[in-house]
Biopython code that builds the backbone (N, CA, C, O; Angstrom):
import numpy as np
from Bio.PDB.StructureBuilder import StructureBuilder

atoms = [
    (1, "UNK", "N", (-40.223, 153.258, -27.888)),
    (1, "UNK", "CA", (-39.373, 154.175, -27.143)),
    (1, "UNK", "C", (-38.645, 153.430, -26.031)),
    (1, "UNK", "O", (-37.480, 153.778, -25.835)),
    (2, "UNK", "N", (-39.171, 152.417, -25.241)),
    (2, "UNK", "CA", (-38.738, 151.881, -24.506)),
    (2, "UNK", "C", (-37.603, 150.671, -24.827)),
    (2, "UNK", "O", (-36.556, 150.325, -24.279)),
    (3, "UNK", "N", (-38.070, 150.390, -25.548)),
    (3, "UNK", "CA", (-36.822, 149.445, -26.501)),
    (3, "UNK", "C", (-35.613, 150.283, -27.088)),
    (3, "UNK", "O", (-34.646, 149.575, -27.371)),
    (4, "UNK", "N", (-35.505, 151.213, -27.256)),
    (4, "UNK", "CA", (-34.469, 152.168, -27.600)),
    (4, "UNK", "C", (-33.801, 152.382, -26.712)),
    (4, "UNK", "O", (-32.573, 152.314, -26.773)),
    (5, "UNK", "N", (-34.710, 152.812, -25.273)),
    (5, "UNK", "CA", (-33.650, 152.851, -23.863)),
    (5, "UNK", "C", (-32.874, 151.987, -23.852)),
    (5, "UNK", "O", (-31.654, 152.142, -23.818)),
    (6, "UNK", "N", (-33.649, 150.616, -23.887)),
    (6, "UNK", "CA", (-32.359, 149.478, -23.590)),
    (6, "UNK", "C", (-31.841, 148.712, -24.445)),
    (6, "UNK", "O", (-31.351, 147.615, -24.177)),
    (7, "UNK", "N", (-31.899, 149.206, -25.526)),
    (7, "UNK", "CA", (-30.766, 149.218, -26.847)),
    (7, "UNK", "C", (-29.808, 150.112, -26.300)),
    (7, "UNK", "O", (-28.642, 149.719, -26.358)),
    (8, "UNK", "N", (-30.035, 151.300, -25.745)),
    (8, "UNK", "CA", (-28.854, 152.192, -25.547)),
    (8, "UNK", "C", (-28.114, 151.700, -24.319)),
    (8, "UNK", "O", (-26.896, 151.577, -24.194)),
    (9, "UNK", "N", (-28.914, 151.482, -23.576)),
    (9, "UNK", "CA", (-28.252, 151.344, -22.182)),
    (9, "UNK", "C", (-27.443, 150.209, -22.442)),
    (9, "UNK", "O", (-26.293, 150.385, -22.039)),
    (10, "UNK", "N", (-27.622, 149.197, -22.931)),
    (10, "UNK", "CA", (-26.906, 147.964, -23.636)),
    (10, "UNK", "C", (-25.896, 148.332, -23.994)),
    (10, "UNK", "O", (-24.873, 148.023, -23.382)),
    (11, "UNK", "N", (-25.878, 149.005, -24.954)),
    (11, "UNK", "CA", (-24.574, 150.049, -25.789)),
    (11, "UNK", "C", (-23.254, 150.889, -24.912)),
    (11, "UNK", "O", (-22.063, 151.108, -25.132)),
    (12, "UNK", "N", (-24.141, 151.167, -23.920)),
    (12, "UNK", "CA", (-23.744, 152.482, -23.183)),
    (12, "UNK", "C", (-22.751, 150.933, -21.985)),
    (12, "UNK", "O", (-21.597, 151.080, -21.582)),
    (13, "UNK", "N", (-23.406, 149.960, -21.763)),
    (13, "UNK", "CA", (-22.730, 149.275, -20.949)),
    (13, "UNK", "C", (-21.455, 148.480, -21.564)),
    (13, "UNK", "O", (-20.410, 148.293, -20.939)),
    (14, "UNK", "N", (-21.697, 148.062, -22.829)),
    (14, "UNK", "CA", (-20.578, 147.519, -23.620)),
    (14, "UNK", "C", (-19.369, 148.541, -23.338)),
    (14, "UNK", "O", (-18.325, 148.423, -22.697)),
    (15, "UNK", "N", (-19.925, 149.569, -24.062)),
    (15, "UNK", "CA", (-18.815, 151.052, -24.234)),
    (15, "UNK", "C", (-18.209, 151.130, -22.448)),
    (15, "UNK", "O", (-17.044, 151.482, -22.263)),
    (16, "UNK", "N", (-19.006, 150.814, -21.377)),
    (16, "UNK", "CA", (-18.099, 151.017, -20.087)),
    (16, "UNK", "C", (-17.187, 149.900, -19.929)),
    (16, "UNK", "O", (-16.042, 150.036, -19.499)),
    (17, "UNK", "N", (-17.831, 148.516, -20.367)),
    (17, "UNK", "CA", (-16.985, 147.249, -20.261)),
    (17, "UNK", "C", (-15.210, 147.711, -21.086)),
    (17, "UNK", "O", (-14.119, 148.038, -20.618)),
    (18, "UNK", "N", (-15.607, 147.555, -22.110)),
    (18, "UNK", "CA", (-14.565, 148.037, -23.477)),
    (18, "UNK", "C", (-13.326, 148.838, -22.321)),
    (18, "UNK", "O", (-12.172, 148.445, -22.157)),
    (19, "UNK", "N", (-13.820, 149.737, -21.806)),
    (19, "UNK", "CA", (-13.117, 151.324, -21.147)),
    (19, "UNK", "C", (-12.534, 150.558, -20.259)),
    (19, "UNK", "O", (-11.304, 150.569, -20.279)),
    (20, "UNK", "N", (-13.213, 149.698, -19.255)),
    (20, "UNK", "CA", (-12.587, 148.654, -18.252)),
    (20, "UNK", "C", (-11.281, 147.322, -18.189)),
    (20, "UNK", "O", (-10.420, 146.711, -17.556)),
    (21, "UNK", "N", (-12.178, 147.588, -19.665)),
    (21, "UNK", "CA", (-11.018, 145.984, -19.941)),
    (21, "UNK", "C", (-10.061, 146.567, -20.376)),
    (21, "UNK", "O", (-8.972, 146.199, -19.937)),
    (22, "UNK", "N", (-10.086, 147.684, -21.388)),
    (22, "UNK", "CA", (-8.806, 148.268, -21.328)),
    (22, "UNK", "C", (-7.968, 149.132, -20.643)),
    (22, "UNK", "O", (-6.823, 149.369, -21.028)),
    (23, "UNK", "N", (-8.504, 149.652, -19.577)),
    (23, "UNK", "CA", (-7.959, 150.273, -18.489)),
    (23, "UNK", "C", (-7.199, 148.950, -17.514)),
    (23, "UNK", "O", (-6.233, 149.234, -16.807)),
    (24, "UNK", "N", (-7.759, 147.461, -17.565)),
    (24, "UNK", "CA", (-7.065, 146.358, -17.027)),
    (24, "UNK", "C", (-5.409, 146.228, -17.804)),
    (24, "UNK", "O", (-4.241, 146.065, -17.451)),
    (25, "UNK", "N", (-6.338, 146.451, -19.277)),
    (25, "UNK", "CA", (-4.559, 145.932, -19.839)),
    (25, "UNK", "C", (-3.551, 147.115, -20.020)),
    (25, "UNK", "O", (-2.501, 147.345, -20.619)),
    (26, "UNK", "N", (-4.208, 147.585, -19.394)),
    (26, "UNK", "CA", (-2.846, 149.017, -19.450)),
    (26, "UNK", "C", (-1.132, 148.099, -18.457)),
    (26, "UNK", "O", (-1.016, 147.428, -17.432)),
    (27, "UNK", "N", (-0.263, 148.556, -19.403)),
    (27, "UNK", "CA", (0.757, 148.507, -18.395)),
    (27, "UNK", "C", (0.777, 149.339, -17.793)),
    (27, "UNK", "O", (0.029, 150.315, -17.842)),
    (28, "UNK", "N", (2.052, 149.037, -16.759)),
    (28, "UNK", "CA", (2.334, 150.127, -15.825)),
    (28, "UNK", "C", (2.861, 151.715, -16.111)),
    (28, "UNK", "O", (2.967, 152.664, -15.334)),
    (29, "UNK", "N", (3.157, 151.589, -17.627)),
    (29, "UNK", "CA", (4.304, 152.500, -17.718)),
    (29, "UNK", "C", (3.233, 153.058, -18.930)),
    (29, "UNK", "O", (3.715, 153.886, -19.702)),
    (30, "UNK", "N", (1.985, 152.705, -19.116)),
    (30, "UNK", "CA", (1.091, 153.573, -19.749)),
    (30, "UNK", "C", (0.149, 153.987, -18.997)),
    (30, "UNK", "O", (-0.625, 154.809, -19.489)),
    (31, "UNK", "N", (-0.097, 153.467, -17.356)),
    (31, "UNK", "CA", (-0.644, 154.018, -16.038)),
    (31, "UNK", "C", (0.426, 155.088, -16.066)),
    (31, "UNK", "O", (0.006, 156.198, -16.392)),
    (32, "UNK", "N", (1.192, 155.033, -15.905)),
    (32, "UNK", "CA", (2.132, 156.351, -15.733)),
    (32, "UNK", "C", (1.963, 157.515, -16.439)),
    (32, "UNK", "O", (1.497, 158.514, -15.890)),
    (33, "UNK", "N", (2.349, 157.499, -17.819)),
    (33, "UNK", "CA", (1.818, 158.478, -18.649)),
    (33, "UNK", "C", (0.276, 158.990, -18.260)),
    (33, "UNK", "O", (0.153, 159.886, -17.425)),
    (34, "UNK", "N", (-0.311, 158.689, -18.576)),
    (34, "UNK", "CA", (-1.356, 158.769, -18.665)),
    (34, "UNK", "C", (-1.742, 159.638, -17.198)),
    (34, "UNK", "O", (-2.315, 160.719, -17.333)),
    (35, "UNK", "N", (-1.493, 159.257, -16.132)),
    (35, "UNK", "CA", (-1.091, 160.050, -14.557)),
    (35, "UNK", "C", (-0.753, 160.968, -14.917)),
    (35, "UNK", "O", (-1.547, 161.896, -14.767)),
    (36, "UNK", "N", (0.600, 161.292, -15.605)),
    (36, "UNK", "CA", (0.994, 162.497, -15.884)),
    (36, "UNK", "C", (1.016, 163.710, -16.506)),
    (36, "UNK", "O", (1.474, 164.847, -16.395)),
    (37, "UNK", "N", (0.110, 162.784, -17.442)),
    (37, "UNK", "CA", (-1.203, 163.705, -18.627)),
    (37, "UNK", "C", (-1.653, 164.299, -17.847)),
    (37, "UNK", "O", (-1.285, 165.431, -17.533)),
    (38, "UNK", "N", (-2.586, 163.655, -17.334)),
    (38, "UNK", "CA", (-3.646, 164.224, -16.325)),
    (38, "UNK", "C", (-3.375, 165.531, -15.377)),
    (38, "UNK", "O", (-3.939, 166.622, -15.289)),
    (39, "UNK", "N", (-2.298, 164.956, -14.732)),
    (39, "UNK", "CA", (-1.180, 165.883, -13.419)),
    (39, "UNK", "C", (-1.095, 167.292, -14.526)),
    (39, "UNK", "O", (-1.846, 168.264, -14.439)),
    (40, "UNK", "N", (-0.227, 167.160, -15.341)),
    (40, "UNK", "CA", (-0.182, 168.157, -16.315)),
    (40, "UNK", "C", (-1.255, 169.020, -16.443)),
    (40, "UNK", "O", (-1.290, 170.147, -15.949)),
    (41, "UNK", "N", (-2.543, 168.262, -17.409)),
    (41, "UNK", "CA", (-3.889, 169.241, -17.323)),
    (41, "UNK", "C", (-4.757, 170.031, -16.360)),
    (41, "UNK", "O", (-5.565, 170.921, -16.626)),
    (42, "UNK", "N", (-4.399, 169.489, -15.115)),
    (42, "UNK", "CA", (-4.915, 169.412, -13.761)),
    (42, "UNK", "C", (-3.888, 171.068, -13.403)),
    (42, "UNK", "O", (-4.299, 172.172, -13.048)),
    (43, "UNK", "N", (-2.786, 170.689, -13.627)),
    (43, "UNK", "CA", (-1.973, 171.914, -13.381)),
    (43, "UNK", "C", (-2.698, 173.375, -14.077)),
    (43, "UNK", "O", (-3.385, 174.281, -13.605)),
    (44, "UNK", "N", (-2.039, 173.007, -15.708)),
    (44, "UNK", "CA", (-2.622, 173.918, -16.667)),
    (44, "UNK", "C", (-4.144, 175.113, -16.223)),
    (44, "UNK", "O", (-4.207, 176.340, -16.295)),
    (45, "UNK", "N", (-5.352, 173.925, -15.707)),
    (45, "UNK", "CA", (-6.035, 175.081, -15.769)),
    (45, "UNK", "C", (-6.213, 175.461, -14.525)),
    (45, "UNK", "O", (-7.229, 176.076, -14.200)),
    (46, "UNK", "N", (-5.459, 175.216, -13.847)),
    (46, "UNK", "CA", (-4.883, 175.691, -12.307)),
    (46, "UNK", "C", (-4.502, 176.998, -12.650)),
    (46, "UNK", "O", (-5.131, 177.984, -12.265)),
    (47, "UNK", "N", (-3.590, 177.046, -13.294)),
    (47, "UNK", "CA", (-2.551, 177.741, -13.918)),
    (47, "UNK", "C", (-3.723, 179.101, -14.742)),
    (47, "UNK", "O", (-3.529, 180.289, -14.483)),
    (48, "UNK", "N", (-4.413, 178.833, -15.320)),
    (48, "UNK", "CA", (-5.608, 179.259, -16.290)),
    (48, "UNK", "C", (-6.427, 180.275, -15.245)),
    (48, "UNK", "O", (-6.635, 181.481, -15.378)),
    (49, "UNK", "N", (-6.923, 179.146, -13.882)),
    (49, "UNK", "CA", (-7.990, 180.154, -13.016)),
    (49, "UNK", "C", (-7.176, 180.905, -12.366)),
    (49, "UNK", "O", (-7.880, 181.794, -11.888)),
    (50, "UNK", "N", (-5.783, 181.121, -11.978)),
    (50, "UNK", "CA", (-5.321, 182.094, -11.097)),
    (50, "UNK", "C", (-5.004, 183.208, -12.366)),
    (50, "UNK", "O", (-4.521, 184.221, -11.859)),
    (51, "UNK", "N", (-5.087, 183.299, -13.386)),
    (51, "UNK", "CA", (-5.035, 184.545, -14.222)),
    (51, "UNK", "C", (-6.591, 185.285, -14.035)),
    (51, "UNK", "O", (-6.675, 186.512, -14.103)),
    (52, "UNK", "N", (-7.621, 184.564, -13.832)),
    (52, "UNK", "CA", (-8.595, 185.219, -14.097)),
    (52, "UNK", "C", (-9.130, 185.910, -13.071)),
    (52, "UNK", "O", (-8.697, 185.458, -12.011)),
    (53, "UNK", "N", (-9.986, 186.933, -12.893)),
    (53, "UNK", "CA", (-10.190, 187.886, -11.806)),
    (53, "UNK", "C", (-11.566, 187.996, -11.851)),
    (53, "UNK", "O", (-11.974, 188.150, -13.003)),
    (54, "UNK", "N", (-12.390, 187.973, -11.039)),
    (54, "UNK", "CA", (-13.876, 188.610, -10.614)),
    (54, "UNK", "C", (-13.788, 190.127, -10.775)),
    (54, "UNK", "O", (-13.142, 190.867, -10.033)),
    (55, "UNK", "N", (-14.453, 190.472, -11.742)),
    (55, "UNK", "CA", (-14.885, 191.964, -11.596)),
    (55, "UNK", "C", (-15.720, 192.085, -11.451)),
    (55, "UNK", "O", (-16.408, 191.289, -12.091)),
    (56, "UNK", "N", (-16.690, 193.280, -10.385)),
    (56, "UNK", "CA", (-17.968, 193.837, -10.600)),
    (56, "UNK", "C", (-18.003, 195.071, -11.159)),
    (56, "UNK", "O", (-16.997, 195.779, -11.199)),
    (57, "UNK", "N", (-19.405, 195.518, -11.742)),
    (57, "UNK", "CA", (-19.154, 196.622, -12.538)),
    (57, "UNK", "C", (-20.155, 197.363, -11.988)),
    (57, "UNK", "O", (-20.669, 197.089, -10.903)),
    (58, "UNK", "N", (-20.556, 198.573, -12.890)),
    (58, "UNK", "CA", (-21.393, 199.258, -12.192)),
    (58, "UNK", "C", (-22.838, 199.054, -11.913)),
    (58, "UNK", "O", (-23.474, 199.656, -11.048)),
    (59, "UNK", "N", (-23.303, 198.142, -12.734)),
    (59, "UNK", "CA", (-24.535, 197.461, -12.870)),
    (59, "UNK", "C", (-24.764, 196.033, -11.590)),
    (59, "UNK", "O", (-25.633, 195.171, -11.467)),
    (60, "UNK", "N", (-23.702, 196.312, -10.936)),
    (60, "UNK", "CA", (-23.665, 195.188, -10.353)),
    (60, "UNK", "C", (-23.909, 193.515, -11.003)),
    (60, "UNK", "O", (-24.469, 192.558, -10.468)),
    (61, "UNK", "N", (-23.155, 193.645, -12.543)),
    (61, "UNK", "CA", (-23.288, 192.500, -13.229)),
    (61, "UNK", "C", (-21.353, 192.558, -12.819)),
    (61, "UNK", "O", (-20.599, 193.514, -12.637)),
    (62, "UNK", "N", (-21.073, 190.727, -12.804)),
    (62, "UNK", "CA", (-20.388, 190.095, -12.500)),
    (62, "UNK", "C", (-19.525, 190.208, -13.644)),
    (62, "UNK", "O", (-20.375, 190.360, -14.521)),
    (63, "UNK", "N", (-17.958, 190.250, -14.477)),
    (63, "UNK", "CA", (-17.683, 189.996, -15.106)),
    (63, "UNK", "C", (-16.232, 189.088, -14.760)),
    (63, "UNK", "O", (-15.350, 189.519, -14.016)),
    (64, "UNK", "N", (-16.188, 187.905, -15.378)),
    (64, "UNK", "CA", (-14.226, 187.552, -15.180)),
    (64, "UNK", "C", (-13.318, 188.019, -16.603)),
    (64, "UNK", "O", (-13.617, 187.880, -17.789)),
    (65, "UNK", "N", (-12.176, 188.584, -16.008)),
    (65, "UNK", "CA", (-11.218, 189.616, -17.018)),
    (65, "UNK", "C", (-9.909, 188.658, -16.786)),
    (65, "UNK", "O", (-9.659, 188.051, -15.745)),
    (66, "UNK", "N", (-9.293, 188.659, -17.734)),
    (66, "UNK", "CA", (-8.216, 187.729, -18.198)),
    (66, "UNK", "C", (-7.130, 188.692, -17.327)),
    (66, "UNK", "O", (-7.432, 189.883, -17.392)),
    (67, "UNK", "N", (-5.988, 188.415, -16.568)),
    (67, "UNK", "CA", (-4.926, 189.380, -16.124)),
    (67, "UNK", "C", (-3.759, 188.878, -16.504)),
    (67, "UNK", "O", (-2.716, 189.485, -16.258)),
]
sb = StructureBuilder()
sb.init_structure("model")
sb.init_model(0)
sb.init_chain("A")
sb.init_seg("    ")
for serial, (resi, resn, name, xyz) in enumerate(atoms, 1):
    if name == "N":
        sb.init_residue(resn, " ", resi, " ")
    sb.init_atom(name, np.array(xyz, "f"), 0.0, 1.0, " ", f" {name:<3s}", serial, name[0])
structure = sb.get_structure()
């Protein structure tokens, strides 16, 4: 069992290296995109929680209702 941890954790550190080194070779202009992805999604469920509303009901159970 313990050898499995650090088989994984091994794994799990490659897989962060990999994410790093290629987050190094990003150009600039795929830093960009990628910003703006983000900016975008970041908006969206911005956009998502101001539709939704807290209701209480009579049970005093909590419900959120789409508006």
């Amino acid at each position: 069992a313990n050898m499995r941890f650090l088989l994984k954790s091994k794994e799990e550190m490659e897989k962060e290296e990999e994410e790093i080194i290629k987050s190094i070779n990003e150009t600039p202009t795929q830093k960009e995109a990628k910003r703006r992805r983000l900016c975008e999604q970041a908006k969206e469920a911005k956009d998502l929680k101001k539709q939704l509303e807290v209701v209480a009901d009579e049970d005093d159970d909590v419900f959120v209702e789409a508006t």
